[in-house]
Structure formats: structure tokens, C-alpha cells
C-alpha positions in Angstrom: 4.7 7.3 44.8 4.0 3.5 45.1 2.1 3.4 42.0 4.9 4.9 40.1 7.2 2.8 41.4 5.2 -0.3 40.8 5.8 0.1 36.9 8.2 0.3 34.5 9.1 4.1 33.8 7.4 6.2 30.9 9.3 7.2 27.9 8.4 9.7 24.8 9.5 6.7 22.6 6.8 4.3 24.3 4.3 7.0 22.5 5.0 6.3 19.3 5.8 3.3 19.6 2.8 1.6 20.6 0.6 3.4 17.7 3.1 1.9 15.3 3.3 -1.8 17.1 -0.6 -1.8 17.0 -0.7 -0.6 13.1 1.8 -3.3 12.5 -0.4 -6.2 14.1 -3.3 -5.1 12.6 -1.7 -4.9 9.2 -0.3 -8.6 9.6 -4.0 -9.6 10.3 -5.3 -7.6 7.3 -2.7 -8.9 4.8 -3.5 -12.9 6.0 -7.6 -12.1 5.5 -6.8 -9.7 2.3 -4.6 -13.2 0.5 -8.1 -15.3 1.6 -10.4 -12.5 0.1 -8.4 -12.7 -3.2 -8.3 -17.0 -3.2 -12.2 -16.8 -2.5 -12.5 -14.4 -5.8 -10.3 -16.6 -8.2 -12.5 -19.3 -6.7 -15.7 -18.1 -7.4 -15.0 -16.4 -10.5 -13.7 -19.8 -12.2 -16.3 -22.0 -10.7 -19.5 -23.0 -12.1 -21.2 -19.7 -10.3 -18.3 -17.1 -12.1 -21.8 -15.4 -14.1 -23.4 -14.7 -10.7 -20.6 -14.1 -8.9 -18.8 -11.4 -11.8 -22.9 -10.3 -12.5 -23.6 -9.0 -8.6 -20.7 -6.7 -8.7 -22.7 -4.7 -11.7 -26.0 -4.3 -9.8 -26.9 -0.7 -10.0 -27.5 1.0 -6.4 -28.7 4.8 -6.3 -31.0 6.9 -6.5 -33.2 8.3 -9.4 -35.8 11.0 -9.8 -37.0 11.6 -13.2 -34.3 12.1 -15.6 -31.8 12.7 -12.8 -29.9 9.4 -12.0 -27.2 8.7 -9.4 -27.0 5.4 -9.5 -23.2 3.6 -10.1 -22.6 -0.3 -9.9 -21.3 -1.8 -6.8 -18.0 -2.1 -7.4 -18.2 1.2 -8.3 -19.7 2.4 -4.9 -16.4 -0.1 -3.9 -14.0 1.7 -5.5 -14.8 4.8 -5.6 -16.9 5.1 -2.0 -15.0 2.4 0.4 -11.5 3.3 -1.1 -12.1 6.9 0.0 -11.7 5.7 3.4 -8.9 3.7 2.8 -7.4 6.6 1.3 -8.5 9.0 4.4 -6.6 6.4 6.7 -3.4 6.4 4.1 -3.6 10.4 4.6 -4.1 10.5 8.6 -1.2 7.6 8.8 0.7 9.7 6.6 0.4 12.8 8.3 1.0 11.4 12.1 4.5 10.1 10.7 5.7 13.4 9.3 4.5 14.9 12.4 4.2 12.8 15.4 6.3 9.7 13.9 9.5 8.6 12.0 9.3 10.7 9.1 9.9 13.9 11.1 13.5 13.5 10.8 15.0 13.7 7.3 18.0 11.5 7.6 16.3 8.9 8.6 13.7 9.5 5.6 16.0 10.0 3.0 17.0 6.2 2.7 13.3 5.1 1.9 12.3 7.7 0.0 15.2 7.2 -2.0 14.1 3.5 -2.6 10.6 4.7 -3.2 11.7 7.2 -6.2 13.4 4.3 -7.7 10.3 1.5 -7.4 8.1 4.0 -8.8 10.9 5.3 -11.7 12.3 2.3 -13.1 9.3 0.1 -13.2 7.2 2.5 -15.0 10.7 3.0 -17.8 10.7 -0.2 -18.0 6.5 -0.8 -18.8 6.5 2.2 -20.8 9.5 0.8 -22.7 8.3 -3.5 -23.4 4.2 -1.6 -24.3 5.7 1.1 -26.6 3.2 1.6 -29.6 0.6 -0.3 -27.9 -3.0 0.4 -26.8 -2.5 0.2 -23.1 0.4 2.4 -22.8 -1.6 4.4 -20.4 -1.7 1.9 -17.8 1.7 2.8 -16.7 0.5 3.6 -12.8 -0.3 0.0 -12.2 3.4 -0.6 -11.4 4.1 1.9 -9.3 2.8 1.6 -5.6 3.4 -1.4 -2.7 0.8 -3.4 -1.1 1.2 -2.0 2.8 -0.5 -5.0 4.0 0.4 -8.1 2.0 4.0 -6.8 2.5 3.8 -6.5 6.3 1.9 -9.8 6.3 5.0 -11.2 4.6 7.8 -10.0 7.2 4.8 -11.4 10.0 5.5 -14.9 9.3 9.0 -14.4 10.5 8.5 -12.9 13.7 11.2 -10.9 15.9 13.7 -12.9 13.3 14.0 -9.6 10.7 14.8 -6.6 12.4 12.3 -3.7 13.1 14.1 -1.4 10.5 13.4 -3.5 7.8 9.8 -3.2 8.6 10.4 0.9 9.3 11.9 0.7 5.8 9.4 -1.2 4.0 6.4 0.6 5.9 7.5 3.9 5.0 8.7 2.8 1.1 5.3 2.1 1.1 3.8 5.7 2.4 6.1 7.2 -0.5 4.7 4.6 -3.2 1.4 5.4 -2.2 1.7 9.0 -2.0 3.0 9.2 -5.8 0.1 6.4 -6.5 -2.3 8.8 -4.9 -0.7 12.0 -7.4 -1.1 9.8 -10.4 -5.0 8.6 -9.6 -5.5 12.5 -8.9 -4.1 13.9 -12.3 -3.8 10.7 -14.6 -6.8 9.4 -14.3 -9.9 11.7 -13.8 -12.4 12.9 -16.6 -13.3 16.6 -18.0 -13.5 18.5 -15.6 -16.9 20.5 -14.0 -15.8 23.5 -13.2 -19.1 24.3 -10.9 -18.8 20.9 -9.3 -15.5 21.6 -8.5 -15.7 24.7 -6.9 -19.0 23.3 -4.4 -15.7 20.7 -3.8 -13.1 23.5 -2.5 -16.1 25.4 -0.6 -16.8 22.4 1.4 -13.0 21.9 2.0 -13.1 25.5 3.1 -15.6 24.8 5.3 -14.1 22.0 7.0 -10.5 24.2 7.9 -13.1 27.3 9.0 -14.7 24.6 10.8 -11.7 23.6 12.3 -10.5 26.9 13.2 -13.5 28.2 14.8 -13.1 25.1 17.4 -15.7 22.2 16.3 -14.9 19.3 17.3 -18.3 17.3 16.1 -17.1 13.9 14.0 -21.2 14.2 12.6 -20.8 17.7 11.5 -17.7 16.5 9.9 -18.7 13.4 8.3 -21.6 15.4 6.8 -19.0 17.7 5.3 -17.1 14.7 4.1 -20.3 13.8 1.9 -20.7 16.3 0.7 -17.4 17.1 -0.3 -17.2 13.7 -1.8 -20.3 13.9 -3.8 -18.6 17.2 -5.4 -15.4 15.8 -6.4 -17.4 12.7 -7.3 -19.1 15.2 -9.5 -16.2 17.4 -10.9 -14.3 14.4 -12.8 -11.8 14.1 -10.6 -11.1 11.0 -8.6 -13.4 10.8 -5.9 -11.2 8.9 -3.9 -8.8 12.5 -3.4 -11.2 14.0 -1.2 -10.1 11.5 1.2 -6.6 12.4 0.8 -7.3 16.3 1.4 -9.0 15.4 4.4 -7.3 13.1 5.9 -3.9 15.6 5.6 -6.3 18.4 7.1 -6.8 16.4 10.3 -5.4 18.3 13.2 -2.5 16.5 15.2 -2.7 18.7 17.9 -4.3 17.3 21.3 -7.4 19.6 22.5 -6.8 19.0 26.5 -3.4 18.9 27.3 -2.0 16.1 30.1 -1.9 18.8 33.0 -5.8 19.8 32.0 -6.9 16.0 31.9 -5.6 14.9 35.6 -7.1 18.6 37.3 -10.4 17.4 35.4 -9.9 13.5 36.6 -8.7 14.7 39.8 -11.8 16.7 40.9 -14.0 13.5 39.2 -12.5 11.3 42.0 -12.6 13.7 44.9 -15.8 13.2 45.0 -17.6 10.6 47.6 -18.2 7.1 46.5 -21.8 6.7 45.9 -24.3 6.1 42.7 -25.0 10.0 42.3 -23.8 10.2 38.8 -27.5 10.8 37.4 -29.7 13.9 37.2 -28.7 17.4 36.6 -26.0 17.3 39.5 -22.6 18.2 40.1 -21.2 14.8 39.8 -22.7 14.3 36.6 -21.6 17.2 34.6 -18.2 16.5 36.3 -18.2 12.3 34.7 -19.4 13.9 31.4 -17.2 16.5 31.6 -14.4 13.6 32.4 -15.8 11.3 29.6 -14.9 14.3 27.0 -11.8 15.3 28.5 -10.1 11.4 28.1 -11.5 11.6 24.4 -10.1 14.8 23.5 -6.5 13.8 25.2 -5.9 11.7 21.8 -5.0 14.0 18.7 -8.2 13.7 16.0 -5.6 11.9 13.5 -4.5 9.3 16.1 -8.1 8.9 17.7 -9.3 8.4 13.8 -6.9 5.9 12.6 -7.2 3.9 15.8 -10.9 3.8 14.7 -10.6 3.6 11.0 -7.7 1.3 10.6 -9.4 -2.2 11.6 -12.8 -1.4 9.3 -10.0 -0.2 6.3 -7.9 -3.6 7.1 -10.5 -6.0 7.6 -13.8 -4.8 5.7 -13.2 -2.3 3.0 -9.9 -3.9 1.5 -11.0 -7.5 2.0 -14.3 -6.2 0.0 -12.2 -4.1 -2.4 -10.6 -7.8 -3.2 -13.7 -9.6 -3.7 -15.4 -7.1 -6.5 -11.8 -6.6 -8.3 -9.8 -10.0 -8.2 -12.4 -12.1 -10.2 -9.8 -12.9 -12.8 -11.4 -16.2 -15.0 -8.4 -17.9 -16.1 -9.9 -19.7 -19.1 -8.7 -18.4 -22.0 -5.9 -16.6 -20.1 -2.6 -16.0 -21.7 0.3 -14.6 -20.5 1.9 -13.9 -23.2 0.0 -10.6 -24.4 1.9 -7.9 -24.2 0.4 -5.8 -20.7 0.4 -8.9 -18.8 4.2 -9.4 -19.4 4.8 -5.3 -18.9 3.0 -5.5 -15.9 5.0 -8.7 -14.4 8.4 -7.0 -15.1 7.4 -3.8 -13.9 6.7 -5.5 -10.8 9.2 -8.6 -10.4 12.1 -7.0 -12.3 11.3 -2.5 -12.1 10.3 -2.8 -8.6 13.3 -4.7 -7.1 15.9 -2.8 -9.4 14.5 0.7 -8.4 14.3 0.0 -4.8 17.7 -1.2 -4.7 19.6 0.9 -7.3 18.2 3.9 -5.9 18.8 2.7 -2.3 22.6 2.0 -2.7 23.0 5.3 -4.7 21.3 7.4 -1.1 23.9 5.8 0.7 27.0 5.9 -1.5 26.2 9.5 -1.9 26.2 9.8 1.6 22.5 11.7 1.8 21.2 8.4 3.6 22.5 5.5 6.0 21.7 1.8 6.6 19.7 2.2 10.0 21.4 -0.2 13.1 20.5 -3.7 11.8 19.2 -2.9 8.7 21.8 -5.2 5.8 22.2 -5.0 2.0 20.8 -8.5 2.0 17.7 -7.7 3.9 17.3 -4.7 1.7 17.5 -7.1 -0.8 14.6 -9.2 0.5 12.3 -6.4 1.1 13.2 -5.0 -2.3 11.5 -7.6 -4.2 8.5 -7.8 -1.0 7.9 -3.8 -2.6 6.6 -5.5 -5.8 3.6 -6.4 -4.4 1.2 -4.0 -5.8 -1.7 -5.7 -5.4 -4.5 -3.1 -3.8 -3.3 0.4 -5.2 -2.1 -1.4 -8.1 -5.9 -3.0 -9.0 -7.0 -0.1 -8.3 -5.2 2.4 -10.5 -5.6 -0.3 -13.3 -9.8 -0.1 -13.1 -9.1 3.6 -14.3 -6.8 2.8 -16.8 -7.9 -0.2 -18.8 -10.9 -0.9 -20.8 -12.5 -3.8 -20.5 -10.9 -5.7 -23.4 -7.2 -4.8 -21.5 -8.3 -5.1 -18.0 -8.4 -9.1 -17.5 -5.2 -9.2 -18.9 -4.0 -6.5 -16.3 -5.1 -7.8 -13.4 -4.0 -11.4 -14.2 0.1 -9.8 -14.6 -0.8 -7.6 -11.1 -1.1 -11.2 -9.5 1.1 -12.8 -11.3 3.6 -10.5 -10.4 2.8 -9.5 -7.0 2.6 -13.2 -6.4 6.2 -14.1 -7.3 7.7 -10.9 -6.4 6.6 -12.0 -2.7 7.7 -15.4 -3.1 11.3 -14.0 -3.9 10.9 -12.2 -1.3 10.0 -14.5 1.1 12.5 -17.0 0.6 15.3 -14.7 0.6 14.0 -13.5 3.8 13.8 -17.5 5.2 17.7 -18.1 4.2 19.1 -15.0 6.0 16.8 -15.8 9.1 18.5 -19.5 8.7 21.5 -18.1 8.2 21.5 -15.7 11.3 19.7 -18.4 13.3 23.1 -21.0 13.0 25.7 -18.2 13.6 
């Protein structure tokens, strides 16, 4: 009873909120490290070392037996390997919010879902409309989704100073853009399809959910079957990078020893003696291992994965995804061809418009309401922080542009993404001011 006592009570809130406090921190960090990456490629890709540099990134890595090759460049292994985990993470993020998290109740979803309809709707019009009869009409996706961690990043500068549903809003605007990103890589952008491929794809998926059913629990086993189904999809002509996304929404939420299960099995741990007797084929030992799973198998799969995922995703694979894709040599640049503008308004001008527009329609409609603390004005802010498209946006163009397009893409995704967050930002430091002197 004193140990109860001795701290602050326990709350079903305090559960979800620490998961999301601890993905906010880490996205802060990620966003700050992601911003160097990208400085560090411009750098090197406009120094006197850019042909090294840009060359390294084509190196060929793979395997080959005979006439059978499987080798792909490294920013291909990038892109199309690393992202699949930074997809798997999106998923299992993504599926402990409509399950465990905010997006469980449709009222309070309905406001930035609404905002994320009109960031992906209007900037697309509005790129489809300024490249109408040109060559790179198909690079339409590149406006569409929100950088999760250069837009957290942003509202981390400020502190406690914006309120916490801003960030809810802008977090899961971003889920939503990233979702429909994740659609558009799926069925936009793949190849002809291999049938056979395909179908060795959907047996291992198979797999995995009979897996899952039967009651394994092995992360090996599962990774295996991860490869594999990756190397299938890689395959079929479809994006590899959707096998993440299956798999990461196939993750089981549900806890495997329930709390009641967890303190019996603790609880006959410490009734035993003090004493080093934990080795050897004894009682104690089978009870400690026994223990050891038990505490691991407390945490749902998706929530034990993401906790382990999520700092490799934020600080490894998109920092890396940065480096092989933001080399952008501005010699010979010009901002006036036709995708680069299309891309800036899509994301300065769409972006901002759709988020907005489509925000104040939810409300005025009455299917969604301003949470407690949450303003037009900050809205406002955070509308013009959701044209930062950087990663998916980088992404989705490597599919869709050739290289005689792609330079000129990339260079409006910065551009863009770049002053939509400076908008942003200094919207966000007068209303702080302003709330700071009343």
C-alpha cells in the first residue's frame, strides 16, 4: 500500500500518452538531423567532389550467377530496401492510432482528415492544371503528402508555447497524407505486372496471418518472411516498398500475457530466496526466463516494434534516404521551367489552401470541431507547415520523373518545402508573441 501511495495515480490516458510523447521527441530529433542530412547533400553535390559524391550512389550491389543478375544501385537498395521500413513503421504507427490511439474516435478524426483530403486535392488540381500538355504531367504525386518529421521539428522549436492539438492535428494530417501517398506509390507508379511473382507475394502474406494465427511469436521467423515477401513484390512490378505497408497493418495489437498473467508470473519469480541460483537446469531459472518472456510479451507486437523501429527509421534510414536523393547541383538551375514552378505551388499555395479550405468546410458543416485550444490562426500556421513534402515527396518523384525532369523536381520539392515551413514558422512565432504579451 505504501508503494502505491508513494506515486502519483495510474491513468488509461498515461498509456497512450507516453507512446505518443516519446514519438514526438524522437521525431523532433529526427527532423533537426534529417535538415543537416539534406545541407550536407547540397554541399557535397555542388562542391568540387559532386562527381564522386552523385557517382557512389550508382554503385551496383547484388548478386549475380550466370545470366541471372540481382544487382540494383545503392540508392536503389535506399529507396526501395530502407524505405520499406520506414514504410512498415508509417503502417504500425498507423494502425496503433486507429486502434490503441486518437484515431479510434471519429469526431475527433474527422477534422484532420478533412484537412488532409484538401492538401492532397487541391495541390494536385492545381499541378495538374499550371503542367497541362506537358511531359511531366505524371509527376502529380509529388505534391501530395507531409513531411512527419521536418513538420514536428518545426512546432519543436516552440516548445509548450503551441498547444498539443495543433501537433495532434498536424501529426495525424500527416498519417492521412501519407496513407493516400502510400495508394498512389502502390497503383501509380509500379511496372507490368508478374503475375507468378505476385502470387509467391500473397502466399508469403498468407503465411505470415497463418503464422500469426497458429500463435508464433518468433520476430526471425517473421523477418525471414518479410524477405521474402519483399523480394516477391520487388519482383512483381509493384512497389516494393507496399509489402511494408501490408505488414505493418497485419501486426497484431493485441497483448500476448495480460497484466493479471504478468504479476502471478513476477510474483512467483520473487518468492523465491535471494541467492545467485539463476543458472543450470533449475527451478529458478526457467522461472527468470519464463519472467524475461512474459515482460516482453506484456507490450502489443505493434507498440514493441515501433519502439524499436522508430529511432533506426528517424535517425538512420531517412537521414540516408536524404543523402542519396537531395544531391540537387544548382549550376545551371532554373526555376522557371515549368515542374519546378508546379511543384512550388502545389506545395506553397495547394497545400495551405486545401488544408484550410477543407478544414473550415468540416467545421462549418458541423461533421468536425476545433479541439480545446486549437484556433483558426494556428490552423493557419500548421497549414502552410503541411507543405513540407520533403521525404514522401522525393520519394514518389524518383518513380515519376526521368532523369532529364527529375533535377528540376527535386529542386521545386525544396524550394517549396523550404518556404512553405518558413511561412509557417513565422506565423507560428507571432501568435506565440502574441499570446506571450496578453
Amino acid at each position: 500500500m505504501i508503494d502505491k501511495l508513494a506515486s502519483l495515480p495510474h491513468e488509461a490516458a498515461d498509456t497512450l500518452a507516453r507512446p505518443f510523447a516519446r514519438f514526438l521527441k524522437i521525431e523532433a530529433a529526427a527532423g533537426a538531423l534529417l535538415f543537416l542530412a539534406v545541407l550536407l547533400a547540397l554541399g557535397l553535390a555542388n562542391s568540387p567532389w559532386h562527381r564522386v559524391f552523385l557517382d557512389f550512389w550508382e554503385t551496383r550491389i547484388g548478386l549475380t550467377f550466370g545470366s541471372w543478375d540481382f544487382s540494383r544501385s545503392l540508392r536503389h537498395w535506399v529507396n526501395d530496401g530502407l524505405m520499406t521500413l520506414f514504410f512498415f513503421v508509417l503502417s504500425l504507427e498507423l494502425k496503433r492510432e486507429i486502434v490503441l490511439g486518437e484515431l479510434r474516435n471519429p469526431r475527433q478524426v474527422a477534422l484532420p482528415l478533412a484537412g488532409a483530403v484538401g492538401g492532397m486535392v487541391v495541390p494536385v488540381a492545381m499541378y495538374l492544371a499550371l503542367m497541362s500538355g506537358e511531359s511531366g504531367l505524371h509527376g502529380w504525386g509529388t505534391v501530395m503528402a507531409t513531411d512527419t518529421a521536418f513538420v514536428i521539428g518545426c512546432l519543436a522549436l516552440f516548445g509548450n508555447r503551441v498547444p498539443p492539438t495543433l501537433r495532434l492535428f498536424l501529426l495525424s494530417l500527416a498519417i492521412f497524407d501519407d496513407v493516400g501517398a502510400i495508394v498512389v506509390v502502390a497503383l501509380g507508379y509500379g511496372e507490368a505486372l508478374n503475375w507468378s511473382a505476385l502470387g509467391l507475394g500473397l502466399l508469403g502474406i498468407g503465411v505470415v496471418a497463418s503464422a500469426s494465427r497458429f500463435g508464433v511469436r518468433s520476430v526471425p521467423v517473421y523477418s525471414l518472411l518479410g524477405v521474402g515477401i519483399w523480394l516477391s513484390v520487388d519482383a512483381s512490378g509493384v512497389h516494393a516498398t507496399i509489402a511494408g505497408v501490408i505488414l505493418g497493418l497485419m501486426t497484431p495489437t493485441r497483448v500476448w500475457v495480460s497484466d493479471a498473467r504478468l504479476r502471478g508470473i513476477l510474483g512467483r519469480l520473487l518468492a523465491h530466496p535471494a541467492g545467485e541460483h539463476w543458472s543450470g537446469d533449475t527451478t529458478e531459472r526457467h522461472d527468470l526466463l519464463q519472467a524475461g518472456t512474459a515482460v516482453t510479451e506484456s507490450v502489443s507486437p505493434v507498440e514493441r516494434l515501433e519502439m524499436i523501429l522508430h529511432p533506426w527509421v528517424g535517425f538512420a534510414i531517412m537521414p540516408i534516404f536524404a543523402l542519396a536523393n537531395a544531391g540537387i547541383m544548382f549550376q545551371g538551375a532554373d526555376f522557371q521551367q515549368t515542374v519546378t514552378l508546379a511543384v512550388i505551388a502545389g506545395l506553397l499555395l495547394g497545400k495551405p489552401i486545401g488544408v484550410l479550405g477543407f478544414s473550415w468546410l468540416a467545421v462549418r458543416s458541423g461533421i468536425a470541431v476545433l479541439a480545446p485550444g486549437l484556433s483558426w490562426p494556428f490552423i493557419v500556421a500548421g497549414s502552410f507547415l503541411a507543405g513540407i513534402g520533403f521525404t514522401m515527396s522525393v520519394f514518389i518523384a524518383d518513380l515519376a520523373f526521368d532523369a532529364t525532369m527529375l533535377n528540376a523536381a527535386k529542386l521545386g520539392i525544396l524550394s517549396g518545402s523550404a518556404f512553405a515551413a518558413t511561412i509557417g514558422t513565422l506565423i507560428l512565432l507571432q501568435l506565440t508573441r502574441l499570446e506571450t504579451r496578453t
